[in-house]
Residue, then its C-alpha position, 0 to 999 in steps of 0.5 A: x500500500x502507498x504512504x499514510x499520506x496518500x491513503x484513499x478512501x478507496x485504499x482503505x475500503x480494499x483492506x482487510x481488518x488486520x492490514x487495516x490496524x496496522x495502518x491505524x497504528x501507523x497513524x497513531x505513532x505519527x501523532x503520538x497517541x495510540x489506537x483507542x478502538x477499532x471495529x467493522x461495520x457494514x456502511x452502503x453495503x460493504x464492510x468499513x473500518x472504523x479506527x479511534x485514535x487517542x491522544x494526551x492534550x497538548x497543552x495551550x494558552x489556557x492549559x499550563x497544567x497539561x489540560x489542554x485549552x479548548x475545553x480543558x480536555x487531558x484526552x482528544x479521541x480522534x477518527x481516521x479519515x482516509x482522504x482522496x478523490x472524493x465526490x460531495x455536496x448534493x443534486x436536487x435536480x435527481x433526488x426522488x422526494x420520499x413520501x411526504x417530504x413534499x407535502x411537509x415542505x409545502x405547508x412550511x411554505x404556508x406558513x411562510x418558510x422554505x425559498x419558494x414553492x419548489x423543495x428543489x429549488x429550496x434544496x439547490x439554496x441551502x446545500x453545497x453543489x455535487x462536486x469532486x474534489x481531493x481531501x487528504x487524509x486525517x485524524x478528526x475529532x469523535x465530538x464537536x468541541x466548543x468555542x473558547x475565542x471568537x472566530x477569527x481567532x480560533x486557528x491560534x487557539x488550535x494550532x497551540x494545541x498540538x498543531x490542531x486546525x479547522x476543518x475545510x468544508x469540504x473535509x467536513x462533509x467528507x467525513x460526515x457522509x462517509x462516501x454516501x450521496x444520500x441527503x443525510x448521513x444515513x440517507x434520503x428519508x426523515x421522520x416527519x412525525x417529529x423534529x430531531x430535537x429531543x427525539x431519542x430514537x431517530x437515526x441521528x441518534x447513532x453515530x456515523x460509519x467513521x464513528x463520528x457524533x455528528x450531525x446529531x443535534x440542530x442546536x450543535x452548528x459546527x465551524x469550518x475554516x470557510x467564514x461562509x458556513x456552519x454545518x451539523x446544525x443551526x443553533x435551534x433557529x429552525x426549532x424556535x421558527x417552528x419551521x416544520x418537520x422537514x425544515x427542521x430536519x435539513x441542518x442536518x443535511x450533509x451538504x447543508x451550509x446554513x450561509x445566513x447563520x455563518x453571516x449572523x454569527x460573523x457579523x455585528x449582531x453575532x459578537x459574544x455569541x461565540x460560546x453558542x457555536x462548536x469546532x470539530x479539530x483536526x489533526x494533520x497527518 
């Protein structure tokens, strides 16, 4: 197999478990840390890998006694995400609405939500465009971690932290929908009894196929390294807005960007709000 830096997604998806752990121990020496969990699943009906990896806080500017400065964590466990020539984003103009979606949609337009009439049309505004893009491979971090400095300073807070940095958006997608096209993490379809907050038994409940709690809470609005946009959630606005079940649903989208938010929480009117918003740190192979 080629080096850890040029491991695929493909790459890995062709590997057996026991060659599998070794390419997790490889990755764990590099940083220092060592392999927390490994297991097979079965996602998009193939087996994957899922391999953890645990490392010691590395201090920071808020952490002289070894606990780290982003949330004052002695431990990080981190996911393997093998990287390369991956496809992203989402196309509304072949997805197939399933039963109920558009009906749900259309009395949230009623009421006065949602980007005119058409879901199509609403769907090509809130998520990212199919794409194929390279994203190298990583370590991400299982939990959404809080802010502890505004935005613009957060990459020097991480970066402090034992070389930690921001997702790219299109790292975080990546590892949220794991190679799935479907609109969700775990495809097409949501309850539409119900909205994801405070429900305990739907599928966003379970972690994703790299192991990540991702994409889980509509509450959690995660940041990237684009100024442009939060994902994994939109801090309870579509909850509080009574927007209906399917627009309550959509922050959860793998593709779903949520570019108003970015700006509120960017502009004037998001100033001290930063607390409210998470990161999910990476660590550079």
């Amino acid at each position: 197999m080629r080096s850890l830096a040029d491991l695929t997604l493909t790459d890995w998806l062709s590997l057996d478990a026991p060659a599998a752990r070794r390419v997790a121990e490889e990755a764990a020496l590099l940083v220092g840390g060592r392999v927390s969990g490994f297991s097979t699943v079965d996602h998009l009906g193939s087996p994957l890998h899922r391999a953890h990896i645990e490392r010691a806080g590395k201090g920071g500017p808020e952490g002289p006694d070894g606990r780290d400065g982003l949330g004052g964590r002695d431990v990080r466990e981190f996911a393997l995400i093998p990287g390369g020539r991956v496809d992203l984003g989402f196309d509304p103009a072949s997805w197939r609405p399933a039963p109920g979606q558009e009906a749900d949609y259309a009395a949230s337009v009623a009421q006065g939500f949602g980007y005119g009439d058409d879901l199509r049309a609403h769907l090509a505004a809130v998520l990212s465009p199919r794409r194929s893009v390279r994203v190298p491979t990583l370590l991400m971090a299982l939990e959404a971690e809080e802010l502890t400095a505004p935005p613009e300073e957060m990459p020097a807070v991480l970066a402090a932290l034992g070389g930690l940095r921001l997702p790219s958006p299109d790292e975080w997608e990546h590892a949220c929908g794991a190679g799935a096209d479907t609109l969700f993490r775990w495809g097409d379809d949501c309850p539409l009894d119900r909205i994801p907050y405070g429900d305990r038994s739907g599928p966003q409940n379970a972690p994703n196929a790299f192991g990540l709690r991702i994409a889980y809470d509509t509450y959690r609005a995660e940041l990237t390294s684009d100024p442009g946009a939060v994902h994994g959630g939109d801090g309870g606005e579509s909850v509080c807005g009574g927007y209906g079940a399917l627009l309550g649903w959509l922050p959860l989208a793998t593709a779903h960007r949520n570019p108003g938010m970015a700006e509120f929480l960017h502009g004037p009117d998001g100033d001290g709000l930063y607390e409210d918003f998470s990161t999910r740190p990476v660590l550079p192979l």
